[in-house]
N, C-alpha and C positions, 0 to 999 in steps of 0.2 A: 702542307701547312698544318700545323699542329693547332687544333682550338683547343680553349681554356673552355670547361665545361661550364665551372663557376660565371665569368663573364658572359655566356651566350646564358646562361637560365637568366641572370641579371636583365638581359636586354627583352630579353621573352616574357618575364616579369612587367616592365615598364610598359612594352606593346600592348600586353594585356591589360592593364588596369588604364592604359589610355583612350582603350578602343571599348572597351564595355561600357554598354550602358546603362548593367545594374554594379549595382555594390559590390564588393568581394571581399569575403573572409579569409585570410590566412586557408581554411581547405577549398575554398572554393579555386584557388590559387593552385595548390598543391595540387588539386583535383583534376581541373581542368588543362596543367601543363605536365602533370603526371611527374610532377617532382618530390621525393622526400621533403614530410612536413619540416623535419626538422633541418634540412637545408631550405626550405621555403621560409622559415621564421628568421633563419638567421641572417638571409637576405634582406627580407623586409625591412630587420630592424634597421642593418646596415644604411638601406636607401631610408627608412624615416630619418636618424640620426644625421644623415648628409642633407635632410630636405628636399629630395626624391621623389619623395612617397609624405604622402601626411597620413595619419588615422580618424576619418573623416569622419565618424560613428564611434564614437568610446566604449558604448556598451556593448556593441555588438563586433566593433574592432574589423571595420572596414577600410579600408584605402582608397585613397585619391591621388593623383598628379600632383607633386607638391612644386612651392617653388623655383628649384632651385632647377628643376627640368623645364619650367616654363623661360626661365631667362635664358636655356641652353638653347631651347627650340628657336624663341625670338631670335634670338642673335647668328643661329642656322637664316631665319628668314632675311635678317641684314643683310650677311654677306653670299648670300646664295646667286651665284650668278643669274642663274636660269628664275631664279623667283626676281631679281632687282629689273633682267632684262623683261619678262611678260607680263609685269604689273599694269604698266600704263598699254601695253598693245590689246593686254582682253578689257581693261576697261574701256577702254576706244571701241573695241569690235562689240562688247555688252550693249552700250550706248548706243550703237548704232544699229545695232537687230531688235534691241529692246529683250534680247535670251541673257541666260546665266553662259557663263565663260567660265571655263575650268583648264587647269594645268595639272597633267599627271604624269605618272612615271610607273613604271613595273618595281615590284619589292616584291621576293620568293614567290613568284609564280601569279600575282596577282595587279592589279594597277589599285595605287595609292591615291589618291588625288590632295596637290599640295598646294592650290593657290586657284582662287575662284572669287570670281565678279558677279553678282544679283544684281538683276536690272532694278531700275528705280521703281516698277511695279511687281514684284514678285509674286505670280499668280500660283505656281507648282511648287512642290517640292523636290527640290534638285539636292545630290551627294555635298554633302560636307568638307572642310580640310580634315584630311584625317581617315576619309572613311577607306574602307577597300572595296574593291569590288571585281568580277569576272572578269579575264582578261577578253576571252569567246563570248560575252553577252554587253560589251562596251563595248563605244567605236573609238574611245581612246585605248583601250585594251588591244583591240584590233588593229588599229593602227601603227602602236607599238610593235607587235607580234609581228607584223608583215614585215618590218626591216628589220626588226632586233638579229646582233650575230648570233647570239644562243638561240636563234628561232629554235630547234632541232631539239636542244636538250627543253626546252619551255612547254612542246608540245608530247614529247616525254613524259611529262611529269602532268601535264595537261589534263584536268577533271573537265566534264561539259554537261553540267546539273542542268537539265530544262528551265530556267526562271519565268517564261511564259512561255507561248502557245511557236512563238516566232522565234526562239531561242533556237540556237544552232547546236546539233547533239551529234552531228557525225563529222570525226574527226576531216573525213575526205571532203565535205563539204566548207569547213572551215580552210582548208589546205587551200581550194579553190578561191575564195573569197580572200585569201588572204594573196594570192596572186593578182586578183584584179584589184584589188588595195595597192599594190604596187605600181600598176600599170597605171593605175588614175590619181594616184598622189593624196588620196583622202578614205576614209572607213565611215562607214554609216551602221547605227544600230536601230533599226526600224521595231520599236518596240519591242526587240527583245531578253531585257533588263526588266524594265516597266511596262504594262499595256500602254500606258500612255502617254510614253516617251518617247523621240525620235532625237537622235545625235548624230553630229557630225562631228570627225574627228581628223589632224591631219600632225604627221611627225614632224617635233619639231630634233634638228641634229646639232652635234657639238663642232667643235674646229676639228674634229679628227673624221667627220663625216659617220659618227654614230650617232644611232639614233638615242636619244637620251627622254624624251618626254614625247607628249603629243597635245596640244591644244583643240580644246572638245566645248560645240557649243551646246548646250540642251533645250529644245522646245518642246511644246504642248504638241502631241500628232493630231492631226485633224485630217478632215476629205481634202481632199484639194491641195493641199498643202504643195508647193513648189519647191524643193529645195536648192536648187540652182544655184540663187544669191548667196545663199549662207553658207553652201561650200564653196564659193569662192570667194567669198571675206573670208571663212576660216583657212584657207590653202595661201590667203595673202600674211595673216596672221601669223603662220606657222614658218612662212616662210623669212619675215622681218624679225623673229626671237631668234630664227635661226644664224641669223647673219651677223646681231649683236653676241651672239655667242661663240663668231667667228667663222662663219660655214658660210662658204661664198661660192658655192656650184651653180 
């Protein structure tokens, strides 16, 4: 398949200036996607002129999400099957753990996270819509990775940066753990993302019996803590998006 270079800087463009959270100048653009300025400006203008991109700073001729990408994303979240089917089941399982509930997916080696419930007390700070993060240092990432078909090429391509003390850094160990993920239907990231974060995660699949996302709860780690109950609301969880999504194993 033949890519259009122009169209994928475009999309690499919009990822960037959505996912930053400082400012960006036309070179900071260029700079950091390592694109000629002079095709970096001519894109820009392009996506301001369509309402893309706005220039959020005049003087200094910064960028921002403009609107015309927020009513594309909204209307991604409309008709998204997999976001119409786990809306109401992570706010069900939020409410009843009293955790944040997240829904995510792998995009280029990484998991996205696309849809997420804060409990009515919000005590931590849990990932965002939008954010990305490790696939090897999430137990939605993990979980993912244990059934994805491209396991093979994912782990390929697979970095494994230390994020704290408990982070997983050899590929054979992740290989292992990504087996017994399979065996037990759920991934857990015991701190190591956050110090002081513990997750559970569990695949959820399409009607073709792939794995497409995974539903991940996040709590505060403490002594004692039991996780028993919550992975098995979150394997009930995962298991009811699954089945509106058509996957009846």
């Amino acid at each position: 398949m033949k890519i259009n270079r122009t169209a994928m800087r475009t999309v690499e463009i919009l990822e960037l200036v959505a996912s930053s959270e400082q400012d960006l100048t036309l070179g900071d653009i260029s700079t950091q996607l390592q694109i000629p300025k002079t095709s970096t400006f001519d894109i820009l203008e392009t996506l301001v002129h369509l309402n893309m991109l706005y220039i959020k700073e005049q003087r200094l001729k910064t960028y921002a999400i403009g609107v015309k990408a927020y009513v594309i994303g909204n209307n991604y979240s409309k008709t998204s099957l997999l976001l119409n089917s786990s809306t109401a089941i992570i706010k069900d399982l939020s409410e009843k753990t009293g955790q944040a509930v997240l829904v995510a997916k792998e995009d280029s080696g990484k998991v996205i996270y696309t849809l997420k419930q804060d409990p009515t007390k919000k005590v931590i700070a849990t990932p965002e819509i939008g954010d990305l993060d490790y696939l090897h240092a999430t137990s939605s990432g993990k979980a993912i990775l244990a059934y994805s078909a491209d396991q093979q090429q994912l782990l390929r391509d697979l970095s494994l940066p230390q994020c704290t003390e408990k982070s997983i850094t050899s590929l054979v160990q992740l290989k292992a753990e990504l087996f017994d993920i399979r065996t037990d239907g759920y991934a857990v990231s015991d701190r190591e993302k956050e110090d002081y974060l513990y997750a559970i995660a569990a695949p959820i699949f399409d009607y073709n019996g792939v794995v497409s996302a995974a539903v991940e709860l996040v709590c505060l780690y403490q002594e004692g803590y039991d996780p028993a109950p919550h992975i098995k609301a979150v394997k009930k969880a995962a298991r009811e998006i699954s089945k509106l999504l058509g996957y009846d194993r």
